[in-house]
C-alpha positions in Angstrom: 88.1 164.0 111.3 89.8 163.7 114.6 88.4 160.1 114.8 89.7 158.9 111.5 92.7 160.4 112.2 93.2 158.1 115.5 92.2 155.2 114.1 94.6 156.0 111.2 97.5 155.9 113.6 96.2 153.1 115.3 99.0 150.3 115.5 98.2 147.3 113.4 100.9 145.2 112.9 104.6 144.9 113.4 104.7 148.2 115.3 102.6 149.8 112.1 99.2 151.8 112.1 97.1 151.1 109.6 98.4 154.4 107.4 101.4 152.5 107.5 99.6 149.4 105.8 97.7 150.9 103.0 101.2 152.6 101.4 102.7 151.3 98.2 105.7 149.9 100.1 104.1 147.9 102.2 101.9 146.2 99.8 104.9 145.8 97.7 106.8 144.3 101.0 103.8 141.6 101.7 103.5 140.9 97.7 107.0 139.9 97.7 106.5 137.3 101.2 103.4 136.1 99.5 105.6 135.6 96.0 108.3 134.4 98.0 106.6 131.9 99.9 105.2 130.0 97.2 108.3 129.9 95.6 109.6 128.1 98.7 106.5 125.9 99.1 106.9 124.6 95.2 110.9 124.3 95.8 110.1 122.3 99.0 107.4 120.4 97.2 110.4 119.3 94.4 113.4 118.4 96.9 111.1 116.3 99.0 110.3 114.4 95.7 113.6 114.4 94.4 115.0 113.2 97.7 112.2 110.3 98.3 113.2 109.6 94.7 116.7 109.0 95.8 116.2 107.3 98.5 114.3 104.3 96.7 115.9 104.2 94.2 119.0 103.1 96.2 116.9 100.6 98.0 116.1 99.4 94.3 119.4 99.4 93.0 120.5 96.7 95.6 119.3 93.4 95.9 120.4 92.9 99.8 118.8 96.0 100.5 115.2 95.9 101.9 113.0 97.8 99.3 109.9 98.5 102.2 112.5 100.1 104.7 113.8 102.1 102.1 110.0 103.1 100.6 108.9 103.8 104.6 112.6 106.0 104.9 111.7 108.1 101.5 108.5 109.1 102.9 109.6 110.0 106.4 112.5 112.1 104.5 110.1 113.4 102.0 107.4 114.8 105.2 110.9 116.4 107.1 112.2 118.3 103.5 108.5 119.5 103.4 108.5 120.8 107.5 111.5 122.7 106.4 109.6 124.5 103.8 107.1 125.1 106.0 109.5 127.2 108.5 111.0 128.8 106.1 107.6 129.8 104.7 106.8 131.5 108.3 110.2 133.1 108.3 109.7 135.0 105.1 106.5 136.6 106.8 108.3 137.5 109.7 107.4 134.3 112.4 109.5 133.5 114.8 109.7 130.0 114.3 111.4 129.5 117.5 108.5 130.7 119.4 106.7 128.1 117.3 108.4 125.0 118.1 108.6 126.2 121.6 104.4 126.4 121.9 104.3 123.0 119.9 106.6 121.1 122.1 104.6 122.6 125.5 101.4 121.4 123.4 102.5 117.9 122.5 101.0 116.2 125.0 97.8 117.5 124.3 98.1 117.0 120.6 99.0 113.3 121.7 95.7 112.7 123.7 93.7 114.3 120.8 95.6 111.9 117.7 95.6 108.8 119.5 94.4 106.8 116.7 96.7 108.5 114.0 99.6 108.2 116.1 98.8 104.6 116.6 99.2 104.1 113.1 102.2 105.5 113.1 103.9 103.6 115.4 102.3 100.2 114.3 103.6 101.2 110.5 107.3 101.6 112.6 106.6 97.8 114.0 105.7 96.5 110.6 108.9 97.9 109.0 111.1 96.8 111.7 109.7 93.5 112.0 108.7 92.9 108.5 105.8 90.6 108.5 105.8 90.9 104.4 107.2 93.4 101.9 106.6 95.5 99.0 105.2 92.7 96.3 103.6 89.7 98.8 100.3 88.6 98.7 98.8 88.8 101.9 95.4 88.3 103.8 94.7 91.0 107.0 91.6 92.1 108.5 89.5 89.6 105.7 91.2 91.3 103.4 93.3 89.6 100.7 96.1 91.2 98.0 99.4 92.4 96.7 101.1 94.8 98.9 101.9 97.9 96.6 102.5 100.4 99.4 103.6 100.9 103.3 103.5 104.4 104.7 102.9 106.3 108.2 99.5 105.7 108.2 98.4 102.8 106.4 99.2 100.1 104.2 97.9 99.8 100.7 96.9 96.4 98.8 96.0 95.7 95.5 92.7 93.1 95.4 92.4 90.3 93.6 90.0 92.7 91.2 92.7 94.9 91.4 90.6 97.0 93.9 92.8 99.7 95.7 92.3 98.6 99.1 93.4 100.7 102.0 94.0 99.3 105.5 95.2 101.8 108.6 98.5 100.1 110.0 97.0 99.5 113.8 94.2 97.2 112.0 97.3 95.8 110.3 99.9 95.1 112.9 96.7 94.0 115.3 95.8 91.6 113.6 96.2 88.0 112.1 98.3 88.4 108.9 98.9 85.8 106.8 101.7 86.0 104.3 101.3 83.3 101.3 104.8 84.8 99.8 107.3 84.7 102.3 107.8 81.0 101.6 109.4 79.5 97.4 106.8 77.0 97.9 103.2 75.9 98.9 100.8 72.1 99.6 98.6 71.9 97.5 95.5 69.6 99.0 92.3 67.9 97.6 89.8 65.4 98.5 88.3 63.4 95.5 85.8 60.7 96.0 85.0 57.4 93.6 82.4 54.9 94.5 82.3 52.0 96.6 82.4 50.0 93.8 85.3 51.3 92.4 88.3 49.3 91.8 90.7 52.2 94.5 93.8 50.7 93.1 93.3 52.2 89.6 91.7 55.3 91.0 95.2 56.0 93.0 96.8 55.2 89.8 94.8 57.3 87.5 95.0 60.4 90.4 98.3 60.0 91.1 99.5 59.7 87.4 97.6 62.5 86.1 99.0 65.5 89.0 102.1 64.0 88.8 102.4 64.4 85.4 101.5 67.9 85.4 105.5 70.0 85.3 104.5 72.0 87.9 104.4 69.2 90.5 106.9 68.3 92.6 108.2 65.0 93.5 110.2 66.0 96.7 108.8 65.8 99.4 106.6 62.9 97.9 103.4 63.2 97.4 100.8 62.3 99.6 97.6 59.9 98.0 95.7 57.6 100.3 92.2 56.6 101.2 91.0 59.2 104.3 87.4 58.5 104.8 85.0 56.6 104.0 81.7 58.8 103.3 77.8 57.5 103.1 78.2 57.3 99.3 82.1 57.7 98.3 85.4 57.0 99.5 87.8 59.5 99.5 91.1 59.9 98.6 93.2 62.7 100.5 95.6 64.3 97.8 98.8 66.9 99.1 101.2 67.8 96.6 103.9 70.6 96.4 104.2 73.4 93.9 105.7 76.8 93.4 103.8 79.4 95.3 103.3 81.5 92.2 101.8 78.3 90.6 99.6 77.6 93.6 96.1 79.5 92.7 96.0 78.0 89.0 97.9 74.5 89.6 94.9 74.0 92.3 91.9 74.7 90.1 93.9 72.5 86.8 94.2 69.7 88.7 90.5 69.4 90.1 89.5 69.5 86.3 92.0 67.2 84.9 91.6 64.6 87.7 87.7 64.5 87.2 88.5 64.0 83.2 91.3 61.1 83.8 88.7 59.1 86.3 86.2 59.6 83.7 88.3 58.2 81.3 89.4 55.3 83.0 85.8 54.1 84.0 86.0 54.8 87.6 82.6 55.9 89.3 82.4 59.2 91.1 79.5 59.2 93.3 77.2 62.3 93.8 74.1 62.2 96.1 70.8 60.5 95.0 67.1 60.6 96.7 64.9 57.9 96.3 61.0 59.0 96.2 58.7 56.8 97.3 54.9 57.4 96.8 52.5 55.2 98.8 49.4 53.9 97.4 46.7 56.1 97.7 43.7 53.8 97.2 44.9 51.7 99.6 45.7 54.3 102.5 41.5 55.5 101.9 40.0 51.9 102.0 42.3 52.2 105.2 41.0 55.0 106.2 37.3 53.7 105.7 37.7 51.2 107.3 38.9 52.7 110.8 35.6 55.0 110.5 
């Protein structure tokens, strides 16, 4: 009895043995932190939303304003509203938070050496924002990957495939690397290389090419377009075609063209060359008198 008795008045926590823990009262007392701190984690969990909310949506409501900055702001305010929560969730159990911070900021080096590459993406997602190589909306190719930017956080950025694939790319792979932006700029070059036969008449050929792209409304006649011969191939000569267009008519004016061009030559009578291979068989019978003949 003397046993249980000590390790009844044994202290547990906060300065309480353990007959102190089993009572009523102090199950209610823990029951109310546990209540309490959910409360503040689904509160926390609402203001950071609301307030990311807020934040793009001014970023939206203003044309001058740059919608990524204001996307990468919302989330850096939405993580911060959500560390507050988290304090106040110690507090209610009776953490001193101070002591917290304190051991964090002693281990921060440490925590640095061990999330190098996490913290590389963090600061490579700053770069991007700052020096905004492409926005919310472009089409871009990075890493041999190609798509619509849908989102830019801390960590990575997210692109939407041609397949519309969700595609998601760490931001060190991003700022490291080659990125190509085909929306930054109202307008694009299309280029094509179509070949007619040497015994083409190449006077009609330009004509027909030149007519049939430049008819299309989506070309454009400033800067003028570019149709000459550029080489002249074993079997064809080629014309070298360049032509301007919208950039959001670039993908489908490209692949129109090539289709319409082929039909207009065809119509006109001009020859389009494609390669040919002449088999020629020897004769047999006289190759074995041959070889008779030798023995």
């Amino acid at each position: 009895m003397d046993g249980i008795n000590d390790l009844m008045q044994t202290e547990i926590y906060g300065g309480k043995a353990l007959a102190d823990l089993v009572t009523l009262e102090f199950l209610a007392e823990v029951l109310g932190s546990v209540v309490a701190a959910v409360i503040i984690l689904i509160a926390g969990f609402i203001v950071a939303g609301w307030v990311k909310r807020r934040i793009v949506a001014v970023g939206d409501a203003h044309a001058k304003f740059d919608v990524t900055l204001f996307h990468f702001l919302g989330n850096l305010a939405r993580y911060a509203v959500l560390g507050f929560a988290l304090l106040f969730v110690l507090n209610t159990f009776g953490v001193k938070t101070t002591s917290i911070i304190a051991a964090i900021g002693a281990a921060g080096l440490a925590i640095g050496l061990a999330m190098q590459g996490a913290l590389s993406n963090v600061a490579a997602g700053v770069m991007i924002i700052l020096f905004r190589p492409f926005n919310l909306g472009d089409f871009i190719e990075v890493d041999g990957q190609m798509g619509t930017v849908k989102d830019i956080n801390l960590n990575n950025t997210v692109l939407a495939s041609l397949g519309n694939l969700k595609v998601i790319i760490p931001n060190s792979e991003v700022w490291g690397n080659t990125i190509t932006n085909y929306s930054s700029f109202p307008t694009r070059r299309a280029e094509w290389t179509f070949g007619v036969g040497y015994g083409a008449d190449l006077a009609l050929a330009e004509r027909v090419i030149r007519d049939t792209i430049m008819g299309d409304s989506r070309s454009h006649s400033d800067p003028e377009p570019f149709i000459q011969v550029n080489e002249l191939n074993s079997s064809s000569v080629d014309f070298l075609v360049r032509v301007w267009v919208d950039a959001a008519d670039y993908f489908q004016y490209q692949a129109d063209m090539k289709r319409k061009v082929k039909e207009a030559l065809d119509a006109a009578g001009v020859d389009i060359p494609f390669p040919t291979r002449t088999i020629v068989h020897a004769d047999q019978a006289g190759i074995d008198e041959e070889a008779s003949e030798a023995a």
